[in-house]
C-alpha positions as CSV (number, residue, x, y, z in Angstrom):
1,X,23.1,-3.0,25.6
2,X,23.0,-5.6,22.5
3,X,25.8,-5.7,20.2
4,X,25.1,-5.7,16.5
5,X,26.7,-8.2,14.2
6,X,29.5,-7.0,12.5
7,X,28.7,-9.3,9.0
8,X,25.4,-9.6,7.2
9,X,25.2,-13.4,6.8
10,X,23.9,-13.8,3.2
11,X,20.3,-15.7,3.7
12,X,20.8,-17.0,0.1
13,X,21.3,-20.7,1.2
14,X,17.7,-20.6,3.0
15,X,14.6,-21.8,0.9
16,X,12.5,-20.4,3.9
17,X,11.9,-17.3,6.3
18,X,11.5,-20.0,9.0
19,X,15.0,-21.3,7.9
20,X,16.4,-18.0,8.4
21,X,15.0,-16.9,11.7
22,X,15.9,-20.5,13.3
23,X,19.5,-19.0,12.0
24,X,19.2,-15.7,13.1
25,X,18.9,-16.9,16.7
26,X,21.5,-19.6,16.7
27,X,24.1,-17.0,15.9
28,X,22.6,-13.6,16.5
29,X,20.6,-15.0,19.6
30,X,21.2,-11.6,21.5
31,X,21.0,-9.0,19.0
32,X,18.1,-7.1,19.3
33,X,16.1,-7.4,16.1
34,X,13.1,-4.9,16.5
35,X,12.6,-2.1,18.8
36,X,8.9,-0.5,19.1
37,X,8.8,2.8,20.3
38,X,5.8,4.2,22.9
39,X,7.6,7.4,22.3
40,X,10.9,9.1,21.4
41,X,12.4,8.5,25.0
42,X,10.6,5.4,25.4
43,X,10.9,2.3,24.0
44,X,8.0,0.5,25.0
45,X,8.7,-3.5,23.8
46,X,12.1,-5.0,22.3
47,X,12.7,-8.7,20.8
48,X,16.0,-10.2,20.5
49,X,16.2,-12.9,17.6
50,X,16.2,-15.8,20.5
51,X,13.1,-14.2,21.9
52,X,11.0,-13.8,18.6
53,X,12.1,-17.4,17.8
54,X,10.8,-19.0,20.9
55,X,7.8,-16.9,21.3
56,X,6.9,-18.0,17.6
57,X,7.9,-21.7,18.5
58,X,5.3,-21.2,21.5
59,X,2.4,-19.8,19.2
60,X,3.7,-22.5,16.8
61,X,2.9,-25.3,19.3
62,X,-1.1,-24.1,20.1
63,X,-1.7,-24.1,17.1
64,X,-0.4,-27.3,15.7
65,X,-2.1,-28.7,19.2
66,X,-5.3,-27.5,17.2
67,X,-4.2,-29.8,14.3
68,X,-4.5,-26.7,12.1
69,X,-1.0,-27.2,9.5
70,X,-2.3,-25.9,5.9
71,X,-5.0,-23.7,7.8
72,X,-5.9,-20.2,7.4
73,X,-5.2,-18.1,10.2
74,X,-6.5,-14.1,10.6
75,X,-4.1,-11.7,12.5
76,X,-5.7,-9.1,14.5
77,X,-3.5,-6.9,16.7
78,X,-2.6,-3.4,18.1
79,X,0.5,-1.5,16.3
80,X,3.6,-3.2,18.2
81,X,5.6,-6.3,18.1
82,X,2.8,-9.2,18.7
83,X,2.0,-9.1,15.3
84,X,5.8,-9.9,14.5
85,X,5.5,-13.0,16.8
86,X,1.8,-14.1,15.6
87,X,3.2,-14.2,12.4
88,X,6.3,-16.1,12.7
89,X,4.1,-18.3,14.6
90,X,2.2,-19.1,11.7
91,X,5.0,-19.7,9.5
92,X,6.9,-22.5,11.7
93,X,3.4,-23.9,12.4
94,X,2.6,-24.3,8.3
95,X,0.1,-22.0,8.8
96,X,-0.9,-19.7,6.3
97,X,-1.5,-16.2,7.5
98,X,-3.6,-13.7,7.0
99,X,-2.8,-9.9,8.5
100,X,-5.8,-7.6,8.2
101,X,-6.7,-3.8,9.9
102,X,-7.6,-4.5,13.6
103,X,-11.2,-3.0,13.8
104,X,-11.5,0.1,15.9
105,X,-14.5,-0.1,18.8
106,X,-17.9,-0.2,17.5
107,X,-16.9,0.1,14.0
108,X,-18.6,-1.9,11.4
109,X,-16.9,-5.2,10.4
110,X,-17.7,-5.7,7.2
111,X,-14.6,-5.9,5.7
112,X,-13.1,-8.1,8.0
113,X,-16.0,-10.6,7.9
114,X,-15.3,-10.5,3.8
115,X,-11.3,-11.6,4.2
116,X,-12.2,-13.9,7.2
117,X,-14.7,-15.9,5.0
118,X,-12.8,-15.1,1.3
119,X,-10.1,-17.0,3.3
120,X,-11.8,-19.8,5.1
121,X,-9.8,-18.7,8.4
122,X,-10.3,-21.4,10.9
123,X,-8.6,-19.0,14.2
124,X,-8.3,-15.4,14.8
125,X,-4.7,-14.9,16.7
126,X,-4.8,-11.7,18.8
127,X,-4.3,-10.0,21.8
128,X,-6.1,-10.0,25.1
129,X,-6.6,-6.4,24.7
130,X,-8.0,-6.3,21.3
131,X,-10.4,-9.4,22.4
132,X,-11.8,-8.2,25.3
133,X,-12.6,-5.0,23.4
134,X,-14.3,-6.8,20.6
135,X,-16.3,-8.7,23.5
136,X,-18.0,-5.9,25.1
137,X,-18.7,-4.0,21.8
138,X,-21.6,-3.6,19.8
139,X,-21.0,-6.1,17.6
140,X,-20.3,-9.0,19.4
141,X,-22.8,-10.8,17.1
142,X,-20.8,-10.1,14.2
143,X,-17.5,-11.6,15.5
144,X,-19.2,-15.2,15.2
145,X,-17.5,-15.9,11.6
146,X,-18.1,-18.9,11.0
147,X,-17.3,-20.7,14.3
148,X,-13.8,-18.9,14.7
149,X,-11.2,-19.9,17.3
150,X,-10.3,-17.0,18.8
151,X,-6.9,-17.1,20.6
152,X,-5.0,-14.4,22.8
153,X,-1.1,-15.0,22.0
154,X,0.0,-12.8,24.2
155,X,-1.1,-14.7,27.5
156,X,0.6,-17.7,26.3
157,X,3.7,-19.0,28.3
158,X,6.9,-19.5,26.3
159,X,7.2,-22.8,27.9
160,X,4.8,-24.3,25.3
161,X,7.9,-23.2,23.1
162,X,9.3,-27.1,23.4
163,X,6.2,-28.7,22.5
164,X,7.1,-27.7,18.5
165,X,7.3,-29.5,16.0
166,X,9.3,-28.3,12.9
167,X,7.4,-28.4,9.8
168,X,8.2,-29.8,6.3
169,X,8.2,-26.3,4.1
170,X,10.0,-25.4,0.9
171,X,9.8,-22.3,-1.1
172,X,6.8,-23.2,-2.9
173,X,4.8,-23.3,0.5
174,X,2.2,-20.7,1.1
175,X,3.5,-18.4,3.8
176,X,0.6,-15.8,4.0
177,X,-2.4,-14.0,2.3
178,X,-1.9,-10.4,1.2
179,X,-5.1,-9.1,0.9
180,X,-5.1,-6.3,-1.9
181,X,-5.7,-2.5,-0.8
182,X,-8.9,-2.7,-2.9
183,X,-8.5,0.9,-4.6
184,X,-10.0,-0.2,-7.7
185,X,-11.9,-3.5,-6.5
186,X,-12.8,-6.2,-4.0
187,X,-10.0,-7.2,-2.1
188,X,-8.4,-10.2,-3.2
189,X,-6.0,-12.2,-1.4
190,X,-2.4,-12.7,-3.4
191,X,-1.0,-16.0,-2.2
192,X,2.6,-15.3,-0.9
193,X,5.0,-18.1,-1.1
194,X,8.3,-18.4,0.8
195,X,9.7,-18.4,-2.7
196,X,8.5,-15.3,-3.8
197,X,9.3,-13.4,-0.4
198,X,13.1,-14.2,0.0
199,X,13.6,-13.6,-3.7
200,X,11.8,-10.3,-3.0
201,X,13.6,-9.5,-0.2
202,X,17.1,-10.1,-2.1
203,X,15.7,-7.0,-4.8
204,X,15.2,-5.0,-1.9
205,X,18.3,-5.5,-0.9
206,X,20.2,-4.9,-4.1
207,X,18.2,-1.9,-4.9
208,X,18.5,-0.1,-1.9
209,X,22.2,-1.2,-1.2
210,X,21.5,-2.2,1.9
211,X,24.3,-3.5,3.7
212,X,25.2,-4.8,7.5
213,X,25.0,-0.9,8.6
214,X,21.5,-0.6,7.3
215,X,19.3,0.6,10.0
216,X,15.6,0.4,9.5
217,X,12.8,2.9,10.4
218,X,9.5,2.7,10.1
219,X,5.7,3.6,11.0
220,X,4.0,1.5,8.2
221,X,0.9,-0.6,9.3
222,X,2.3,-4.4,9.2
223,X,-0.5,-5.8,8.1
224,X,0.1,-4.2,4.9
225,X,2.9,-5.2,2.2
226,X,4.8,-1.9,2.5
227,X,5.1,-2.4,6.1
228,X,5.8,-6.1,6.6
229,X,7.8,-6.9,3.4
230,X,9.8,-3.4,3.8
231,X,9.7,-2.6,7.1
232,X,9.9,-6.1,9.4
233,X,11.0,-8.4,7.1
234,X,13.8,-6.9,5.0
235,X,15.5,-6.0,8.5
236,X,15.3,-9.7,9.5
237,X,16.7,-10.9,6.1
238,X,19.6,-8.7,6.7
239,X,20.1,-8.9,9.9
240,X,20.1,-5.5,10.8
241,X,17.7,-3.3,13.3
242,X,14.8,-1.9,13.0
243,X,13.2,0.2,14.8
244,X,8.9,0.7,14.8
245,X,6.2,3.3,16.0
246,X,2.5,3.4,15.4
247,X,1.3,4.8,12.3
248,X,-1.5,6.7,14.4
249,X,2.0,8.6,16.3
250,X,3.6,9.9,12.8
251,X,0.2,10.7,11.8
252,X,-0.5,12.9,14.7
253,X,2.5,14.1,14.3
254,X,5.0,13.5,11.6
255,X,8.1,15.2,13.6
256,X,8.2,11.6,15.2
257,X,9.0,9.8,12.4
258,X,11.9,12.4,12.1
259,X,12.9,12.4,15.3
260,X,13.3,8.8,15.3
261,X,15.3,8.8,12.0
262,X,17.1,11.8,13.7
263,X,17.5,9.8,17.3
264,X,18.3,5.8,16.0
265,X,20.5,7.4,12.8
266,X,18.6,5.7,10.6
267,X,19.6,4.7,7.1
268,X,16.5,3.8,5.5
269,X,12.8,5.0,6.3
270,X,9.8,5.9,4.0
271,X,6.3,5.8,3.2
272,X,3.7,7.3,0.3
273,X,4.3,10.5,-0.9
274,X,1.0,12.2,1.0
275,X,3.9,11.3,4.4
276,X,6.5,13.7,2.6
277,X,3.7,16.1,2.4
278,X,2.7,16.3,5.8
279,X,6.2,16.7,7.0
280,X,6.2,19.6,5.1
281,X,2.9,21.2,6.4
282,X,3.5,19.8,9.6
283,X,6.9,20.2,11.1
284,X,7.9,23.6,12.4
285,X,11.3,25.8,11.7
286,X,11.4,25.2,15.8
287,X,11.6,21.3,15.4
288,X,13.8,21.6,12.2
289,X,16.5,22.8,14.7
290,X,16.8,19.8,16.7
291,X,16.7,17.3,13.8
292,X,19.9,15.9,12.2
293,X,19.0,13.5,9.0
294,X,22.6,13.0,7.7
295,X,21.9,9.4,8.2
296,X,19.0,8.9,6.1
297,X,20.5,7.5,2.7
298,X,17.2,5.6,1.6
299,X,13.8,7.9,1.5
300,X,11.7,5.7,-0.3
301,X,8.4,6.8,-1.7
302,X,5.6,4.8,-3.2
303,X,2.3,3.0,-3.2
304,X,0.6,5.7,-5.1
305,X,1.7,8.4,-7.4
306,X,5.1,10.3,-6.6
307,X,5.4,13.8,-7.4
308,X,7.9,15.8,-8.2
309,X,7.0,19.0,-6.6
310,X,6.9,17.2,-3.0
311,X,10.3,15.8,-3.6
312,X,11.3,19.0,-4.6
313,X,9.6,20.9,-1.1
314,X,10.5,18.4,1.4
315,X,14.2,18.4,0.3
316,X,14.8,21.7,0.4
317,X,13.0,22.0,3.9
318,X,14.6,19.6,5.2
319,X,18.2,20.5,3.7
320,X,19.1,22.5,6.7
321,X,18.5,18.7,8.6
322,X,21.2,17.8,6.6
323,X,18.7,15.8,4.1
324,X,19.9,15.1,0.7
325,X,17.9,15.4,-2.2
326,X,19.6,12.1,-3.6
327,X,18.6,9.9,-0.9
328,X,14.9,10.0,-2.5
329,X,14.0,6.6,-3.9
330,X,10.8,6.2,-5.9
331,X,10.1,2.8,-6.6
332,X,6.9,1.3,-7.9
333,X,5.4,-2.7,-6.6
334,X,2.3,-4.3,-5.2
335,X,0.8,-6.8,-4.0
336,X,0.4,-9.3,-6.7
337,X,4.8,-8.2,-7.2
338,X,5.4,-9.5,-3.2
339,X,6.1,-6.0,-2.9
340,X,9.3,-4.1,-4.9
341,X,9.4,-4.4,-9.1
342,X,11.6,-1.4,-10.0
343,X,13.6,1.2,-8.2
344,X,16.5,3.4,-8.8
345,X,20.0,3.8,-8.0
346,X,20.7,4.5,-4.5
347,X,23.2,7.8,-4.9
348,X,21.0,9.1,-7.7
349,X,18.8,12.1,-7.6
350,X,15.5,10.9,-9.0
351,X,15.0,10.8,-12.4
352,X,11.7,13.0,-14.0
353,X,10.3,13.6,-17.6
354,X,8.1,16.5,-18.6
355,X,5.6,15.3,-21.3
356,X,3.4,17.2,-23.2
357,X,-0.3,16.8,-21.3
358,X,-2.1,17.0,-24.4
359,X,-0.1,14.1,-26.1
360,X,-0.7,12.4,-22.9
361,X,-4.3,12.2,-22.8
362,X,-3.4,10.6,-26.2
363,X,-1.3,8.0,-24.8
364,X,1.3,9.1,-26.5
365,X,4.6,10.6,-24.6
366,X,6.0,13.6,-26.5
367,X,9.1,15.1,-24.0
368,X,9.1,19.0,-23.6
369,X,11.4,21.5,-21.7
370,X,10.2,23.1,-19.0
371,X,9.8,26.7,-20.8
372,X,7.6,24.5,-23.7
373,X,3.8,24.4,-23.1
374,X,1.6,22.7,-21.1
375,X,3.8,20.1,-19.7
376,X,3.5,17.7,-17.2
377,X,6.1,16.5,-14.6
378,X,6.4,12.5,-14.0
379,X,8.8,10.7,-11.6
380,X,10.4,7.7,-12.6
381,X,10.2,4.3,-10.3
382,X,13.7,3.6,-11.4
383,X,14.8,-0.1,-13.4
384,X,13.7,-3.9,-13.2
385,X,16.4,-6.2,-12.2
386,X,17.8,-8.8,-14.8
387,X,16.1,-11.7,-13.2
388,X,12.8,-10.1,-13.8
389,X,10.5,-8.9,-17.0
390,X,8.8,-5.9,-17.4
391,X,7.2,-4.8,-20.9
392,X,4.1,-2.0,-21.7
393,X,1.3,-3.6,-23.3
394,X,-1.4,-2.2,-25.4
395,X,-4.6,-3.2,-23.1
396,X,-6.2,-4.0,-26.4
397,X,-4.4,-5.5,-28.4
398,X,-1.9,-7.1,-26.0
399,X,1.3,-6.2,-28.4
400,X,4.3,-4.6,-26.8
401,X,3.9,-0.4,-27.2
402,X,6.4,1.3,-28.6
403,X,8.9,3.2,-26.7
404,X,6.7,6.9,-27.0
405,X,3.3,5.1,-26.2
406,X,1.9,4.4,-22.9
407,X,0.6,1.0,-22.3
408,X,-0.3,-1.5,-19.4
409,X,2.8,-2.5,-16.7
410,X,3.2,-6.7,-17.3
411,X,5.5,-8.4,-15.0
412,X,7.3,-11.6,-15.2
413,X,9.7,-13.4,-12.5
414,X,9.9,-14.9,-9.3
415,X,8.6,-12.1,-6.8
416,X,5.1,-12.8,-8.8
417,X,2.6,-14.4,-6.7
418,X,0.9,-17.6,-7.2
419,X,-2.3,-16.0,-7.9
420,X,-5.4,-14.6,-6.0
421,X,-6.6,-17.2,-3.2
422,X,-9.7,-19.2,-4.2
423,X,-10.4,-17.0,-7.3
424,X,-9.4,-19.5,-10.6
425,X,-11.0,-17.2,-13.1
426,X,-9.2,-13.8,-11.8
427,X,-5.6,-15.8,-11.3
428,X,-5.8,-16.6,-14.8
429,X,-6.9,-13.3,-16.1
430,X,-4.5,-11.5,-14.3
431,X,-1.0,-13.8,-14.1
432,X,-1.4,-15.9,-16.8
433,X,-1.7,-13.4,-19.6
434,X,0.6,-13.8,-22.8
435,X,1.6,-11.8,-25.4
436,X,-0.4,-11.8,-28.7
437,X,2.3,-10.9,-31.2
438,X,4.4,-13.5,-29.2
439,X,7.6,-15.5,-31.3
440,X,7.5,-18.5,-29.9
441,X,11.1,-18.7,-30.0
442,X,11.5,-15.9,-28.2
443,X,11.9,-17.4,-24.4
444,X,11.7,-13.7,-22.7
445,X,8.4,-12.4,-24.3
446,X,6.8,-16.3,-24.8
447,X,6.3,-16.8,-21.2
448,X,3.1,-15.8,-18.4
449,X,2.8,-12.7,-17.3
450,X,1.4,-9.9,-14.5
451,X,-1.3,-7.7,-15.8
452,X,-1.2,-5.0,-12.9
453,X,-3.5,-2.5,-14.1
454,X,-1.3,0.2,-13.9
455,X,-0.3,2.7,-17.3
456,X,3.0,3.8,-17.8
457,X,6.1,3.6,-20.1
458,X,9.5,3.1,-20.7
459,X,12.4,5.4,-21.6
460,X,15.8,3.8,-21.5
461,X,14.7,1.4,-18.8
462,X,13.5,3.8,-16.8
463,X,9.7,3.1,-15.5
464,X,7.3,6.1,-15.5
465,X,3.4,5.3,-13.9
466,X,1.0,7.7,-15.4
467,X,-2.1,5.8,-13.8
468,X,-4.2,3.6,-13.1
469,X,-6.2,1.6,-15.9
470,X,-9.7,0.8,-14.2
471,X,-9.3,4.7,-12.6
472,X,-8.6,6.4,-16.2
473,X,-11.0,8.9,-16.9
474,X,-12.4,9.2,-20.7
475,X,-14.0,12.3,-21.4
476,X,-15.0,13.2,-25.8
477,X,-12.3,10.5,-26.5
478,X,-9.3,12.2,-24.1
479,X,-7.6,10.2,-21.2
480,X,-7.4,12.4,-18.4
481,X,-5.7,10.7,-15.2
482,X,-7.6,11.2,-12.0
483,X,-4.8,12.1,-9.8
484,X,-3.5,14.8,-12.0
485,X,-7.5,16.9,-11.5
486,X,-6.7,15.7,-7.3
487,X,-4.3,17.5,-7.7
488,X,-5.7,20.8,-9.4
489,X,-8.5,20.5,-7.0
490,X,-6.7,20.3,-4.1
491,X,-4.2,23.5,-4.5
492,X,-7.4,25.4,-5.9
493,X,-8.7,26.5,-2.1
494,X,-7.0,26.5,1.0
495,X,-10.2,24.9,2.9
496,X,-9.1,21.8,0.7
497,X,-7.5,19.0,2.3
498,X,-4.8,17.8,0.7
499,X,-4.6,13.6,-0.7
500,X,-8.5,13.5,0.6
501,X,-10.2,13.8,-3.0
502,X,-11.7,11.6,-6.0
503,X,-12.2,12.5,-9.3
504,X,-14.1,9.9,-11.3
505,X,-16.7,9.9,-14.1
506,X,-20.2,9.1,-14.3
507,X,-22.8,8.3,-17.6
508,X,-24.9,10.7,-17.6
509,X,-27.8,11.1,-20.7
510,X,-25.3,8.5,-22.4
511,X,-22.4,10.3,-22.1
512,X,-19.6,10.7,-19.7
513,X,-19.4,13.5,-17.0
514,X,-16.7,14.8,-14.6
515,X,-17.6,14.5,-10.6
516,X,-15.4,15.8,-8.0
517,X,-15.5,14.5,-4.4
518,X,-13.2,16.5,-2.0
519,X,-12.5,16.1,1.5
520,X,-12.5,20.0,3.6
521,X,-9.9,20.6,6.4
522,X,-11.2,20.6,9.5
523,X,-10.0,24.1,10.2
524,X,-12.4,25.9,7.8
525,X,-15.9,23.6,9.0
526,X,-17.2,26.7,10.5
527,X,-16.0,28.9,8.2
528,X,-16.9,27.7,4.6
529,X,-17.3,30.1,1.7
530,X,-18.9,27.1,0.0
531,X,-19.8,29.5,-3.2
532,X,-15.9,30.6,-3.6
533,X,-14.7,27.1,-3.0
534,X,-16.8,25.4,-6.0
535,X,-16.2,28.3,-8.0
536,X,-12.4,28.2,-7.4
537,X,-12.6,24.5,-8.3
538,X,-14.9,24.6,-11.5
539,X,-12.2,27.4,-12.8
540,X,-9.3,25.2,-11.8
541,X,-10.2,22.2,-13.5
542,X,-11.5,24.4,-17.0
543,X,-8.0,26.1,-17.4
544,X,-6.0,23.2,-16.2
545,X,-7.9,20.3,-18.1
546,X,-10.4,21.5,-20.4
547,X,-13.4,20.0,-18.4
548,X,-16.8,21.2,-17.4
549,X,-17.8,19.5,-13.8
550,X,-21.0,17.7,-13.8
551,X,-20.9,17.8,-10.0
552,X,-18.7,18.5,-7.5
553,X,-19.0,17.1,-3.4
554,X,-17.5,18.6,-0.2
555,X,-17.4,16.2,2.7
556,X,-16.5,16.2,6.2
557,X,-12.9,15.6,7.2
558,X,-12.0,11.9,7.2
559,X,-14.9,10.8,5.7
560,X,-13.4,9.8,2.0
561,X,-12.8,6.2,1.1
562,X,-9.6,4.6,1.3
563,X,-7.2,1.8,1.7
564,X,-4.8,1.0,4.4
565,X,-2.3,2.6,2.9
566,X,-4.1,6.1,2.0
567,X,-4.9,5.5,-1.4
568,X,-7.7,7.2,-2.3
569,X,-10.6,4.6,-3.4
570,X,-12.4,6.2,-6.5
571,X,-14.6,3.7,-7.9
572,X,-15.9,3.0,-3.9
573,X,-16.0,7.3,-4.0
574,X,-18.2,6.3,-7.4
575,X,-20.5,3.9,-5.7
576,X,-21.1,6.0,-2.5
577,X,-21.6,9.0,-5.0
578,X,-24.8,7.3,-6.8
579,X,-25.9,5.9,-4.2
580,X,-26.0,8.9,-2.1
581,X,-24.4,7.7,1.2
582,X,-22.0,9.6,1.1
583,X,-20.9,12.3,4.3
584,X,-22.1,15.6,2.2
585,X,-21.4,18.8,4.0
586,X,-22.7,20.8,0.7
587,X,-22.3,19.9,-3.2
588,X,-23.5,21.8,-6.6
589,X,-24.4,19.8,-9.1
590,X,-25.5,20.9,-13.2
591,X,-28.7,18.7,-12.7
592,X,-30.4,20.0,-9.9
593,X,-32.6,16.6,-9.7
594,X,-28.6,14.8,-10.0
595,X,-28.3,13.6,-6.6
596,X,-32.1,12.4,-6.3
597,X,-32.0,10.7,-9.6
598,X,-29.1,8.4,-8.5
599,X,-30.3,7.9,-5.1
600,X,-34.0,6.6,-7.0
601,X,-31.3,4.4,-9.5
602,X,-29.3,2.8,-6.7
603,X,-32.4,1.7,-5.2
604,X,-33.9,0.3,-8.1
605,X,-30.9,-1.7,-8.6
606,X,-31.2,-2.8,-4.5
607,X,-35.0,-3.8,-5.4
608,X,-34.3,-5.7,-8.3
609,X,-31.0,-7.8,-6.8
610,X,-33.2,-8.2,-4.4
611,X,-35.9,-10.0,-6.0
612,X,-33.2,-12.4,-7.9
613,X,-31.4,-13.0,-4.8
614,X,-32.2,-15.7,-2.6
615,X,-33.2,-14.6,0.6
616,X,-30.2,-17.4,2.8
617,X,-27.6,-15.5,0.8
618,X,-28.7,-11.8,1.6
């Protein structure tokens, strides 16, 4: 059985993660660091800090034997603890890497193709598994990217470890390629220094008031920031276990994720807020018997819009599990961020405001009491730390809001990445932006800034998100926020599936119109009352929001776009909706000729970028 430390030793004094780790295994060589779980009763891998540090040393080695120092590499791999090693590997070889989805078999791979070339990756680490897979599928032809090494990490022998060579690397150096969820966009890939990673990892820290009996759980996918930054790295900087299961196991079913919390008394676990809601609907009174979640003091939520009434649900189901409604903690980050810009206090219930909806769509913020109107419930993602800026700016004008205005979230300080890889233009759009009305004596609000898209505002230095800027729907001059019709849609029929819908807008005749694509449960497919269902939506969305639909889309279960985290990826929803691919089990539309009007549009477009486009770059 490993013995924990007793001390967190404060990783301050290190300038790099490869630093830390060389430290971590000089003096915790026999801790166990992570722990990935096959099931509840099994744990089906372990990695003591020794053995993470050699195995990385060992990748290390093949790859500097491949003279590949400054390199991009792309890491592929099953949920487990490869993936930890691959990308340690990387680090203490001075490569830069780059985690993406592993494909599933015969599934298009598109996407990956994009990152692999956006990133010039010269090797593809993975596991023997995955490769033989990718081998004997389908698309075999596709996996030729550009003349990629492909190497299986997990048939290499740990004696290569001693061939190393340790690396020159400060803070500044490039440690890996975040490439962005894409709910809004292309993904891009945020270049991830050292730097900004240990400084990240000391917010996390502090906000969460972690300590040396912090003990990590989580399901996360690692090749996304929530997972890796939260989940395997923060553990590491601490010094502290953690303990990891496949996202598909919570997902088929969420009583895992509990019982593991429950089983390893786990301090801190989380995920979005659709992972609260399917504990909810998933976990029976049965299983709420053998769970105990005392432990739990940090349940994070974030990574897309945190309500209010989930919080409120999952804390009184799970009160009998001895879950406390103050161990909530909505925070709010990204990408571009590392990960973590603002988050509460850790005792704290979490702190809401009811606006007035109306004022809202005015982008102005007019506080109500509950018994007052039409109001509207938002969480707040808690306070920035001193040694970072945050301000809401008018998108327009770039001048600071006032304090009952809504604006764009700007961010200043050293979690900021250096910028997107290979995109100039868009790094200097997005992190380089400045302040119009700026004093130039005034050092806080005269320096670069973050423009993250996001609307929100501040109220005593609390951080509320309303949405999304690229995402905002404007409809006779009104902002109306996409999540908040979701939302109405979803609760409007039982056949609905919950977190699986898109509400964008569309020009129509010159002006804008309201579509609504929602997902059905699988449940109901043979059973749809597809007549009661659009009705129940149209009459939702009129009495909640004042809107006429100009369309609305059911599709088959699973079928919506989104990212890797779950959000929900409305303007791809948008393209797939005019261009008619989308999986349509029935839809209603006010234009009868709607849905072959659009099709005929997208294919005009096709034929005419066509013609303009030469044919070697098709």
């Amino acid at each position: 059985m490993s013995v924990y430390s007793n001390s967190v030793i404060s990783p301050h004094q290190f300038s790099t993660l490869v630093e830390l780790l060389i430290y971590r295994a000089k003096n915790q060589s026999e801790q166990k660091a992570y722990t990935f779980l096959q099931s509840i009763e099994t744990e089906a891998a372990s990695l003591t800090y020794k053995e993470l540090h050699v195995q990385a040393q060992a990748i290390a080695a093949s790859l500097q034997a491949l003279n590949l120092g400054g390199e991009r590499a792309l890491l592929l791999y099953q949920p487990g603890l490869d993936f930890i090693a691959a990308f340690f590997g990387c680090l203490y070889a001075g490569v830069i890497a780059v985690p993406a989805y592993p494909p599933r078999r015969n599934q298009k791979l598109s996407r990956l193709q994009a990152i692999a070339a956006d990133a010039q990756a010269k090797i593809v680490l993975t596991s023997k598994s995955i490769l033989d897979n990718l081998q004997t599928s389908s698309n075999q032809e596709d996996l030729e990217i550009s003349g990629l090494h492909w190497l299986a990490t997990d048939e290499l022998s740990n004696d290569l470890a001693q061939a190393w060579q340790p690396q020159e690397l400060t803070g500044d150096t490039l440690a890996f390629l975040q490439y962005t969820s894409g709910s809004t966009g292309t993904p891009k890939g945020v270049m991830i220094s050292h730097g900004n990673l240990l400084h990240n990892e000391r917010m996390i820290e502090k906000a969460f008031g972690h300590t040396n009996k912090t003990i990590v759980v989580g399901w996360l996918p690692v090749f996304h920031d929530m997972g890796l930054i939260g989940n395997v790295l923060q553990p590491l900087y601490l010094g502290v276990p953690c303990i990891l299961m496949s996202p598909v196991e919570f997902l088929q079913k969420p009583i895992r994720w509990l019982q593991a919390i429950s089983h390893y008394k786990a301090t801190t676990s989380g995920g979005p807020n659709f992972a609260y809601d399917l504990c909810i609907r998933k976990v029976t009174p049965e299983q709420l018997a053998t769970l105990d979640l005392s432990s739990w003091e940090v349940a994070f939520t974030g990574a897309e819009p945190v309500r209010a009434e989930t919080l409120e649900q999952f804390a009184s189901t799970f009160a009998p599990c001895g879950f406390r409604k103050e161990a909530f903690y909505p925070c709010y980050g990204m990408a571009e961020t590392t990960l973590i810009v603002s988050g509460g206090e850790k005792t704290a219930l979490p702190i809401t405001c009811n606006v007035d909806k109306a004022a809202l769509e005015q982008n102005r913020i007019v506080k109500q009491h509950k018994s007052q109107g039409d109001i509207q419930t938002i969480v707040g993602c808690g306070q920035s730390p001193s040694d970072q800026k945050v301000i809401i700016v008018d998108p327009q004008s770039l001048t600071i809001c006032a304090p009952e205005q809504v604006g764009e979230i700007w961010v200043a300080g050293p979690s900021v990445a250096q910028g997107y890889w290979n995109q100039p233009e868009e790094t200097e759009k997005a992190f380089r932006a400045y302040l119009a009305d700026t004093d130039i004596s005034d050092a806080e609000t005269s320096i670069p800034f973050f423009r993250t898209g996001d609307l929100g505002f501040l109220q005593d230095g609390e951080l509320f998100i309303t949405g999304r800027l690229k995402d905002v729907i404007i409809i006779r001059g009104q902002n109306h926020y996409p999540q908040d019709i979701e939302l109405t849609v979803e609760k409007s029929h039982p056949a609905l599936k919950p977190a699986s819908g898109a509400a964008f807008s569309v020009d129509f005749k010159g002006s804008e119109r309201l579509v609504i694509v929602q997902e059905v449960e699988r449940s109901y497919l043979r059973k749809l009352n597809v007549q009661e269902i659009l009705g129940n939506v149209r009459q939702a969305v009129i009495a909640q929001h004042g809107l006429d639909i100009f369309a609305t889309v059911l599709i088959k279960t699973g079928s919506i776009p989104k990212t890797s985290s779950g959000k929900i990826r409305r303007q791809a929803c948008r393209t797939a909706f005019l261009a008619g691919t989308l999986d349509v089990m029935e839809d209603w539309s006010e234009n009868p000729q709607n849905k072959a009007k659009f099709k005929d549009l997208e294919a005009e477009v096709d034929s005419v970028l066509r013609q303009l486009t030469p044919t070697n770059q098709l």
